[in-house]
C-alpha positions as protocol buffer text, in pm:
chain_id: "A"
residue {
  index: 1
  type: UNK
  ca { x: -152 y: 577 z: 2254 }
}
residue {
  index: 2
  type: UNK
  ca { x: -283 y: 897 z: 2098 }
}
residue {
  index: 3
  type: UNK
  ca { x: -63 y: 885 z: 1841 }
}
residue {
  index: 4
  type: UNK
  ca { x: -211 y: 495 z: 1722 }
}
residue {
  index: 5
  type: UNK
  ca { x: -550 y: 717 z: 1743 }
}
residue {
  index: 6
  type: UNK
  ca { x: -488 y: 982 z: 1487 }
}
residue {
  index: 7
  type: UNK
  ca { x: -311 y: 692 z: 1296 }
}
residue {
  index: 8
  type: UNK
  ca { x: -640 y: 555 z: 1277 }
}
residue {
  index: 9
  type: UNK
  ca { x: -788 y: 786 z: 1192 }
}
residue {
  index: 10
  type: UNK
  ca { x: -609 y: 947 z: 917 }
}
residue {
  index: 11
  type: UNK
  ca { x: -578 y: 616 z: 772 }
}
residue {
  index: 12
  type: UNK
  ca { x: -1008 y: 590 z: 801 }
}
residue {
  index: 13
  type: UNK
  ca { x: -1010 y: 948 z: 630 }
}
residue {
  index: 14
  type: UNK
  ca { x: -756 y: 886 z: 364 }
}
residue {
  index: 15
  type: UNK
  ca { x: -977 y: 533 z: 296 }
}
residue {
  index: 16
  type: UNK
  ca { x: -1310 y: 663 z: 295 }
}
residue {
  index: 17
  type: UNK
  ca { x: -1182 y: 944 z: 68 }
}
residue {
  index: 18
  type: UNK
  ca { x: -1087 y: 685 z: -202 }
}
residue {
  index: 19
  type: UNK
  ca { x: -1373 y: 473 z: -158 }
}
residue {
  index: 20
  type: UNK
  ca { x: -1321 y: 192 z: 70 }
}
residue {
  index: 21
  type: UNK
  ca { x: -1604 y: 176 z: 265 }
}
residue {
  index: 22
  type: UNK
  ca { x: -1490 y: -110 z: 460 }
}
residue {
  index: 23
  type: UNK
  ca { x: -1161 y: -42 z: 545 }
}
residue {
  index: 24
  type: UNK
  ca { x: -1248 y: 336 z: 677 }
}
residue {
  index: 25
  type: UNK
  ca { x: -1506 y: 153 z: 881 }
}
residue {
  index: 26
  type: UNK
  ca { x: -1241 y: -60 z: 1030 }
}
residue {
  index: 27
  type: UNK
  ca { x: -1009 y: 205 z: 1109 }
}
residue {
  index: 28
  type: UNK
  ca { x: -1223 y: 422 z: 1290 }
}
residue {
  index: 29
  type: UNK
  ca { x: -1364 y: 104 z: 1491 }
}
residue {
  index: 30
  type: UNK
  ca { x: -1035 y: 61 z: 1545 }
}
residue {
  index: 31
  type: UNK
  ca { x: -951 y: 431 z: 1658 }
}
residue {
  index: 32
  type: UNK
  ca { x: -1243 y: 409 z: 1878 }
}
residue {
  index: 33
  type: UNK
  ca { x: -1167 y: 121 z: 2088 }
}
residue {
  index: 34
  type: UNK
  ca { x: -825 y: 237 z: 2091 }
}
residue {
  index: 35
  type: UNK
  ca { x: -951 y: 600 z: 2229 }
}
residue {
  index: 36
  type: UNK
  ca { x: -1153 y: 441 z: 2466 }
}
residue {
  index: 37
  type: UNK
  ca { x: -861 y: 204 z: 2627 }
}
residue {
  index: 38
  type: UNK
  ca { x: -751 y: 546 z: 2629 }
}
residue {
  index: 39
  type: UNK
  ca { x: -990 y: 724 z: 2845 }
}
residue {
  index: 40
  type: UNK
  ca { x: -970 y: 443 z: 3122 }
}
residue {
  index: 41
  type: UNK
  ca { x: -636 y: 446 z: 3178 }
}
residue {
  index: 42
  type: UNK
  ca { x: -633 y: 827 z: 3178 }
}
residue {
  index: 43
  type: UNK
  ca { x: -931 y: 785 z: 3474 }
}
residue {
  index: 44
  type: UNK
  ca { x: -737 y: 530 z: 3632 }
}
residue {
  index: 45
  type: UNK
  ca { x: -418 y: 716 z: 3599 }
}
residue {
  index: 46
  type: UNK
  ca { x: -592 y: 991 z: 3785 }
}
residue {
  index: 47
  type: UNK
  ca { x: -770 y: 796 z: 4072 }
}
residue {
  index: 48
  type: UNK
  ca { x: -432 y: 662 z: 4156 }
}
residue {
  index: 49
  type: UNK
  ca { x: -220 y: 965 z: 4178 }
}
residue {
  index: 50
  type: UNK
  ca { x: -487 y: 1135 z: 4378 }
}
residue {
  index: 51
  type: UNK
  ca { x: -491 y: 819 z: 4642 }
}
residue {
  index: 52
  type: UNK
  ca { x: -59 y: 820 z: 4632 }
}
residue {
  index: 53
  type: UNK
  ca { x: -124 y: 1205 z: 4700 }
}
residue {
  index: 54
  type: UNK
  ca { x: -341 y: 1205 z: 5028 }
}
């Protein structure tokens, strides 16, 4: 999943570097929702292997 992130990304940099506003706006929205999907599972990831644990 990080990798689709810095996909994102680099494709917003690479966009907004040759002008197009709109797309490099939509990539990083992209990235960011992606990132945070991300972040949740990562939490959720964590809560469960500590429960399995005790």
């Amino acid at each position: 999943m990080l990798r689709w992130i810095l996909i994102f990304l680099v494709i917003a940099l690479i966009a907004a570097l040759l002008g197009f506003g709109g797309i490099a706006a939509g990539a990083a929205g992209i990235a960011k929702i992606i990132f945070y999907v991300f972040l949740v599972l990562l939490a959720v990831s964590v809560v469960m292997h500590l429960v399995k644990r005790v």
